[in-house]
N, C-alpha and C positions, 0 to 999 in steps of 0.2 A: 500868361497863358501860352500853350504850345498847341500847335497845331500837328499832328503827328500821324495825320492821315496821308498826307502826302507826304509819307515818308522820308521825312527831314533825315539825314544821316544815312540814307539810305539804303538797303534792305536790310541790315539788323534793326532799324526803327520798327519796320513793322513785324520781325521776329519777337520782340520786347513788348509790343504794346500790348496790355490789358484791360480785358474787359469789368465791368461793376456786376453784380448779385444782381441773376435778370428775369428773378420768376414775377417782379411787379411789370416788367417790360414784358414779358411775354402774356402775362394776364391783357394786357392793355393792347396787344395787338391780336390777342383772339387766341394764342398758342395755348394755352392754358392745357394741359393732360387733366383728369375728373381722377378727383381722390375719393378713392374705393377701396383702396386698402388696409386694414387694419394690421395688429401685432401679428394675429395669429395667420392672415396670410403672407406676411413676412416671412416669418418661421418654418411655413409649409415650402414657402418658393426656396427660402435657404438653403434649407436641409437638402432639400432637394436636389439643388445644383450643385452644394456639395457633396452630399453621397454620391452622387452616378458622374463626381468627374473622375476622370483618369491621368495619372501621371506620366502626361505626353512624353518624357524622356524615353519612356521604356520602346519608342519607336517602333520598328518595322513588325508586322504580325499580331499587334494586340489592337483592339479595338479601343476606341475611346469610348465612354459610359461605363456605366458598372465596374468601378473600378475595383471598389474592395473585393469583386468574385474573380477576377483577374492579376488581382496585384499583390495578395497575400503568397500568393505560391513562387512570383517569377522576385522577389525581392529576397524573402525570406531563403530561399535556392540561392540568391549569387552572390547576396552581399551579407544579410545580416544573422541568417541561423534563425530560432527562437528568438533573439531578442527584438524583432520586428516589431515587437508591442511596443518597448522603448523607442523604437523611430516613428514611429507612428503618434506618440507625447512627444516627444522633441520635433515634429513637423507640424503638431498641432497647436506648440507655444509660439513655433515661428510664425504659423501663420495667423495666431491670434495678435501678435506684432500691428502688422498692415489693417487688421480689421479696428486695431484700436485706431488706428489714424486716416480709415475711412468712414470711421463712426465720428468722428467729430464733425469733416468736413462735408459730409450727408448732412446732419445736424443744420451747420451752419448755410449751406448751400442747397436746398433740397429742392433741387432742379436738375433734369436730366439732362443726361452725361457723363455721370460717376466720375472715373478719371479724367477723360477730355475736359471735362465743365470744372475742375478742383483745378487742374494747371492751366485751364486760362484764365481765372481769377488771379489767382498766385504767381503764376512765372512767366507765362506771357505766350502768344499766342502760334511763335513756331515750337514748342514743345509740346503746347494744346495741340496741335497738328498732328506734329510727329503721333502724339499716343492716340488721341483720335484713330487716325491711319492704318493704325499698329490694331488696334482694336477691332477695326472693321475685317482685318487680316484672320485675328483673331475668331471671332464668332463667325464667320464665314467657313473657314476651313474645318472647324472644332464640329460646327453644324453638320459637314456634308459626311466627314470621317465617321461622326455616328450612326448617320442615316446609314452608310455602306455595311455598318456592322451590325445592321439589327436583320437585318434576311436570315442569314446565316446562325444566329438563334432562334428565327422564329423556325427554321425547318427544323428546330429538332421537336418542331410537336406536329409535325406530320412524316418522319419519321427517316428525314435525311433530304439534302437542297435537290436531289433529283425528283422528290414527292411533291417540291411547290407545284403550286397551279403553276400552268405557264405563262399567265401576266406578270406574275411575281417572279418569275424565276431569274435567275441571270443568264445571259446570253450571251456570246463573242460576236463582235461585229465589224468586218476591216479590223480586226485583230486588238477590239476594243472590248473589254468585258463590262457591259452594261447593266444597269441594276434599276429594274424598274420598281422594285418594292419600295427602293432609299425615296426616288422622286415621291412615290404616289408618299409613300407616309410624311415627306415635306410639306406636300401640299396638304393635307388634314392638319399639320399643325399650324398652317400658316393660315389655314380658313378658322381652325380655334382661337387662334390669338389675333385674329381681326372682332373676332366679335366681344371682346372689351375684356377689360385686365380682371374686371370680376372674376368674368368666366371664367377665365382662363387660368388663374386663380385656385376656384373649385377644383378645376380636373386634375392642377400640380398637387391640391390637398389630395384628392384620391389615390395618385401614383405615391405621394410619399408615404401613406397607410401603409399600402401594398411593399413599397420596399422594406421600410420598418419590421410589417411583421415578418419578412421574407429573413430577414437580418437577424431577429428573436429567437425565431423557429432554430436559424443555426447555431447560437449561444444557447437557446435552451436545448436542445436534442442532442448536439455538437458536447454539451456540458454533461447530460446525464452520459452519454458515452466513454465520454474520457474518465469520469468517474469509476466507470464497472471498470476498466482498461488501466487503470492507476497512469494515464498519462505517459501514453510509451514514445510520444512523440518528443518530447525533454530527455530522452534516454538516446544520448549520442554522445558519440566520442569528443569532437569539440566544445562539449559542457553548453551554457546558455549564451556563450560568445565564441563562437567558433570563428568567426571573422576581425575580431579585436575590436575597439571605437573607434578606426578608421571605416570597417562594414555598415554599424550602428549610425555612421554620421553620414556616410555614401545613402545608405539608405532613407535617411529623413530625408536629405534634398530630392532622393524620390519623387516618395510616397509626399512630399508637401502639396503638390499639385492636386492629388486627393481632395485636399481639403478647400480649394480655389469654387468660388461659388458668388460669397458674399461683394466681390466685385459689379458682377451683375445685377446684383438684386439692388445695390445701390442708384442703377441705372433708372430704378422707377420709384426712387426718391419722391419725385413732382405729383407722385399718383400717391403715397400715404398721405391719412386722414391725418395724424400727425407722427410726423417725422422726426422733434425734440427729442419725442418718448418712444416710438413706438421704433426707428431704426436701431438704434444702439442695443434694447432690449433682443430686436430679431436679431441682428446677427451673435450679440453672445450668446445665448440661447441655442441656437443653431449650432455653430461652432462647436459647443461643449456638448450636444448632442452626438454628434458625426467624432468628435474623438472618444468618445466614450465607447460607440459602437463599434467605430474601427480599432479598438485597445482588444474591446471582448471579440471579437469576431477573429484576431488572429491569432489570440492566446488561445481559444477552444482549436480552431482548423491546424496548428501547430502543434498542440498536444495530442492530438490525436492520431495523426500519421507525421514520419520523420522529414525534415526539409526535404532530404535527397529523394523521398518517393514522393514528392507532391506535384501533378501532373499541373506544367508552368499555365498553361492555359485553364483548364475548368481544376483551382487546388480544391475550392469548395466541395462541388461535386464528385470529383476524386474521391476527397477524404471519407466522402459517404459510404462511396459506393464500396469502398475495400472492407467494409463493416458490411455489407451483405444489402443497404439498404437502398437500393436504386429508385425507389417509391420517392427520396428525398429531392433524388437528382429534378424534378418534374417541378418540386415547389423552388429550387435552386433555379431552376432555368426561368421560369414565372419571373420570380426578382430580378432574374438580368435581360431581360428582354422590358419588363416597365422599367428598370435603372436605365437602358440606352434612351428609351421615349421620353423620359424624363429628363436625358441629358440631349437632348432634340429639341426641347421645350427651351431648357435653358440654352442651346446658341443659337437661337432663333429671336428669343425673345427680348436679349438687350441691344440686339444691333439696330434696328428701326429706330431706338429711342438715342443711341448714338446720331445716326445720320441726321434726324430729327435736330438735335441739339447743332452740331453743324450746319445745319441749313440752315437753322435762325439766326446763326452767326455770321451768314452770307457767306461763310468756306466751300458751299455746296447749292447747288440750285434751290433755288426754293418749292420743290416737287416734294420733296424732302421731308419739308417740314409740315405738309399738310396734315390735318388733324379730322378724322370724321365726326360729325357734329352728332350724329346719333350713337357711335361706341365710344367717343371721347378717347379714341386709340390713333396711333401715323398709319392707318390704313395701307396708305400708297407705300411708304416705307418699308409695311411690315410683306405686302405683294413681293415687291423690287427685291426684298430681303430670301422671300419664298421661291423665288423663279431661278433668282443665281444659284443659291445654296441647291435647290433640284438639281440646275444642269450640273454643276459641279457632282453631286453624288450619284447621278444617274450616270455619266462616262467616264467617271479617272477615278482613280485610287489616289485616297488622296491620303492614305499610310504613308506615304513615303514624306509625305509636306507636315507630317502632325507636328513635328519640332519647331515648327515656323510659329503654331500655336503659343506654343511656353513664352516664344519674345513678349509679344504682346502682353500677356499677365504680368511679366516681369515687370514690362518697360511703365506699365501701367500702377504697380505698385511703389515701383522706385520714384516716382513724379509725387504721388501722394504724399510719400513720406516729406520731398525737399519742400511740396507745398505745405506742410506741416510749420515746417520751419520759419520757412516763408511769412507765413497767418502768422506765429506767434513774435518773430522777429522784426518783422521789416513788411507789414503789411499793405499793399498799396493807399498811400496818402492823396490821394485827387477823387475829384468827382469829372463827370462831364455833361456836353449837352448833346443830343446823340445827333447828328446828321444837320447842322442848321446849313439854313442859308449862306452862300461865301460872302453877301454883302454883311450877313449877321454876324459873322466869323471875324471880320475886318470892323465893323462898327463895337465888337464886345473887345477884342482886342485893345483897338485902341481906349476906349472908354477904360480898361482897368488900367493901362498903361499911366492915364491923365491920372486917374485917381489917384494912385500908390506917389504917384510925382508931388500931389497937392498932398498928398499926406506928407509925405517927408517933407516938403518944403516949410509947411506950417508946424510940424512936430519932429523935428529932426533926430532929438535927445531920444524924446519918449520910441520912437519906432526904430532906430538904432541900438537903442539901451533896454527895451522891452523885448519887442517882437525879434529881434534878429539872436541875443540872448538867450531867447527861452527855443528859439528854432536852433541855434549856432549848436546847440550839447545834445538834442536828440538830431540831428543831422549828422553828426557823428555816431554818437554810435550806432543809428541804422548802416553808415558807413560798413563800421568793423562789424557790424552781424554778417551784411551780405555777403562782405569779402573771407569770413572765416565759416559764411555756410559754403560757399565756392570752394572755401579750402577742405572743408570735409571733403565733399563732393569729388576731387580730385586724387585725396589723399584714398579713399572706399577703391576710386579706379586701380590708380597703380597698387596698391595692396591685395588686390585682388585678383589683379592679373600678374604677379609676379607668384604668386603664392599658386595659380593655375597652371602657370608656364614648367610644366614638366622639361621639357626639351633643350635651356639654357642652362648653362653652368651655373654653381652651387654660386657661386661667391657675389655673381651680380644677379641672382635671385634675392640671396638674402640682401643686397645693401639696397635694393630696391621697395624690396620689402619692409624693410626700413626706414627709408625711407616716405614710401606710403604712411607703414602707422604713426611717423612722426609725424605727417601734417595733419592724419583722422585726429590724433591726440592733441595736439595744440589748436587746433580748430573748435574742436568739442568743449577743452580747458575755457577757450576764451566764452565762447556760445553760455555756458552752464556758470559763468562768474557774470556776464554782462544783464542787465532787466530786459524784462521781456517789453515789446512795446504794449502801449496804454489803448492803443486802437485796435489791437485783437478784440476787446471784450464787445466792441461797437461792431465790428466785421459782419455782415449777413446777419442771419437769425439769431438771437442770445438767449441765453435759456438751457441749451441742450447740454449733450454730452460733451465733456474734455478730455482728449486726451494725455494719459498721466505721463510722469518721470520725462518731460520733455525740459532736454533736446536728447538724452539717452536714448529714449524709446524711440524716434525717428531714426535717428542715424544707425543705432541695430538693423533695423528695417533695409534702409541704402545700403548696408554692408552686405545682408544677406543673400538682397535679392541681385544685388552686382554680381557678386560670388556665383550666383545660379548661373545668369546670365553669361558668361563668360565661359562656362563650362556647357554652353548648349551644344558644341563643336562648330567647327570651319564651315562643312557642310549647310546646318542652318542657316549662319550668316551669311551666307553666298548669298541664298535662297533668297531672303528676309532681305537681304540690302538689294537685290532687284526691286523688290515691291516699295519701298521704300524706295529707290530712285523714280519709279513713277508717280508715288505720292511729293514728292519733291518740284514734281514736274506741273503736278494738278495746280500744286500751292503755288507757284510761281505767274504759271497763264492764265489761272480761273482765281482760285480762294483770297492770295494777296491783293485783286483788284476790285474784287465784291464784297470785301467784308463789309462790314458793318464800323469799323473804327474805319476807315478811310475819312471819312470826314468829321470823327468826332474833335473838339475841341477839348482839351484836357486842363481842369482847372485844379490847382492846388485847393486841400478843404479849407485851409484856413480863408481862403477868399470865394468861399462858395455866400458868407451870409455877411453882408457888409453890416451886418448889424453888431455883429460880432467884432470886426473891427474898429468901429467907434467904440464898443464899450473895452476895448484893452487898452486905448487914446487915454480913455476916460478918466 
């Protein structure tokens, strides 16, 4: 046995150390979240958060939510022409990539946390952190950006931001432009999503009606126009690629962001009635929903008027209104105003169940993880979650931080994928006993210590020539998985940033590049020739969904999302690595000295049931 709370080896022990599948542990100490969720509010919450996200690259001046009434014109204008329908599929296989590899590990783990809760099982618990950290970054800033951008649509139905009432209106203050519409509509969502995931539920199935048919009306009406019109919007001089598949590829790492949703919705995992069936179902479902509509919706608004007149901000309502039909603009503006509500709902609503999951973990106070006994919701969390996210979009613009957003999803898909590999390579082999006694810790020790001694002493042959045998050949090759999943991991890095790095000379780009794909490729070679381990099938829940073509499909995943990430610019990581040294700072004075593995005992399974070792004596 090891004792690895007191972090023997010292602070990489408790960066490394992981946690077991903890929804019977959290049953058992009363955290339990009330499963209310069926398929079909899966599907509703998905879509959802995927239709009205936005693709935070596009930075300064666009709002986040509603992204396909925003993002068809300013993509289609710089990078890819008409063929934005193609980036729009190829962002939508990439991002079905990640969903294949958060559908299994919802499946098997279906307790909140999404990503936090899949890489502390898997990799170990300062990577949990880090994404954790990255996460709270994430839905916090994603939250408040929306809130700031829904005023400013909602006055065009009182007939410009000078006609708001003046509670709502925006004001300068000490040379602060304040927005009391962003706060007060925070607080409505945080007093809806305190009164239970049902509800809450319901009111996301209402707003995705609303956007759905808002989305129809401009495929159907969008469609019978460009009909009479024979499609004058495909009638340009750069033909259907005017930007080459350098535009076409620029533009999927876009528009992929678009399709970012089913992250969150994994986050309330622990609240579906069943999870086996009913997650995997929701997010394919979903996913093939949202690329379906974002294919039609920019093949109609692109044929209809040409890239270069498509006004970057409203293309939608533009394209309308140059047909005479400004009656459209009214039901156009309706969908993007419930598309930001909708994207308000969604960064509001998976951050409580993050902190929550960290606070049961002892990373975070345990304020945290309280759970109201009457909405079976983190009450207090989802408050704590409502007040910040206010201040935050009632005094800053927080346009200018939305890039800081994208780390987070990144960093948060990229961990799933290596937990992927993880589960099915090199799965954690121990059990433990959570928190004894140090006299019990000292008495259990030494008692297996006697044991294993009286065992070899009386069966020397047999436990040398059996047990160490059948341990000596999978101890190896879990060996070489880990170290040739490490070598991907490494090989995805330098490939990806050499391949980004504009600014170096050609010759030690390519030999870099190089060798990167030399180590992705001999890594992946040995990974796809070596057996997967026998104790993935045992891991968490069995039953669910698997995901396929692994270890291919994970490490695609790591490549892509590297690739993105690297390409966020300087500026973001300035930003993102401040907050990340605080979170560094948290983990260090508070999280590493409260967790919950500090004093666990870590037992190998094979000596969890001594029953089991008599009968291999035997």
């Amino acid at each position: 046995m090891q004792k690895l709370g007191e972090c023997w080896g010292g602070f990489v022990g408790c960066l490394v150390r992981r946690k077991q599948v903890d929804s019977a542990v959290a049953k058992a100490q009363g955290f339990q979240l009330a499963k209310r969720l069926s398929v079909f509010d899966l599907i509703a919450i998905d879509t959802l958060l995927s239709i009205n996200s936005k693709p935070l690259l596009l930075g300064v001046g666009a709002t986040i939510g509603a992204g396909v009434y925003i993002l068809v014109g300013t993509v289609a204008k710089e990078q890819t022409g008409p063929a934005i329908t193609i980036s729009f599929l190829i962002a939508g296989i990439a991002a079905g990539l990640s969903a294949l590899c958060y559908a299994e590990l919802a499946c098997r783990c279906p307790s909140a946390g999404s990503a936090y809760h899949y890489s502390y099982l898997c990799v170990g618990e300062g990577v949990a952190w880090l994404i954790g950290w990255s996460l709270i970054l994430e839905y916090t800033l994603g939250g408040a950006a929306v809130a700031r951008g829904i005023s400013p649509n909602m006055a065009l139905f009182f007939g410009g931001q000078d006609r708001l009432p003046a509670f709502l209106a925006r004001h300068t203050i000490l040379g602060i432009v304040v927005d009391p519409c962003a706060a007060v509509l925070v607080f409505i969502i945080t007093g809806l999503l305190c009164t239970g995931i049902k509800e809450s539920s319901m009111a996301q199935g209402i707003i995705t009606t609303v956007n759905v048919v808002a989305l129809l009306f401009v495929i159907v009406a969008g469609g019978y126009v460009g009909f009479k019109t024979q499609w004058v919007g495909y009638e340009v001089p750069g033909g259907y690629f005017p930007f080459g598949a350098n535009g076409v590829l620029a533009g999927s790492a876009t528009v992929f962001f678009s399709y970012v949703g089913f992250d969150a919705v994994t986050s309330t995992a622990e609240e579906v009635k069943n999870p086996q069936r009913d997650l995997p179902i929701g997010i394919g479902v979903s996913l093939f929903t949202c690329c379906v509509l974002y294919m039609l919706v920019s093949a109609v608004v692109i044929g209809l008027v040409p890239c270069s007149e498509l006004d970057p901000d409203t293309p939608i309502a533009s394209a309308f209104a140059s047909y005479g039909m400004n009656w459209a603009v009214y039901i156009i503006t309706i969908g993007a105003v419930t598309a930001l509500c909708a994207a308000l709902i969604g960064g509001i609503l998976p951050q409580p169940r993050i902190l929550m999951a960290m606070a049961r973990d002892g990373l975070l106070p345990s304020f945290f993880s309280d759970i109201s006994k009457q909405t079976h919701v983190p009450v207090k969390s989802t408050i704590a979650t409502g007040i910040f996210t206010a201040c935050l979009a009632f005094s800053m613009n927080v346009d200018q931080l939305a890039g800081m957003v994208s780390v987070g999803t990144l960093l948060a898909f990229t961990a799933v994928a290596v937990s992927i590999l993880v589960l099915r390579y090199a799965p954690p082999d121990f059990t433990h006993l959570q928190s004894p006694p140090q006299e019990s810790i000292d008495v259990v020790s030494s008692e297996s210590n006697n044991y294993i001694t009286d065992i070899n002493r009386e069966n020397p042959i047999d436990i040398g020539g059996i047990c160490h045998t059948q341990k000596g050949h999978e101890a190896r090759r879990r060996k070489i998985a880990a170290w040739n999943i490490a070598l991907v991991c490494a090989g995805v890095l330098v490939l990806a940033s050499a391949a980004s790095a504009k600014n170096i000379p050609t010759v030690p780009r390519f030999t870099l590049c190089g060798i990167g794909g030399a180590a992705l490729l001999c890594g992946l070679t040995v990974l796809a020739c070596i057996n997967q381990d026998d104790a993935r099938l045992t891991f968490g829940e069995t039953g669910g969904f698997l995901c396929p073509f692994v270890p291919f499909l994970p490490v695609a995943c790591i490549l892509v999302n590297t690739y993105l990430l690297i390409n966020l610019g300087s500026g973001t990581w300035i930003r993102v690595s401040v907050w990340l040294a605080i979170g560094v700072l948290v983990y260090v004075f508070y999280g590493r000295k409260h967790s919950l593995l500090i004093d666990t005992v870590y037992m190998p399974i094979v000596l969890e049931n001594e029953d089991d070792i008599d009968d291999t004596i035997s």
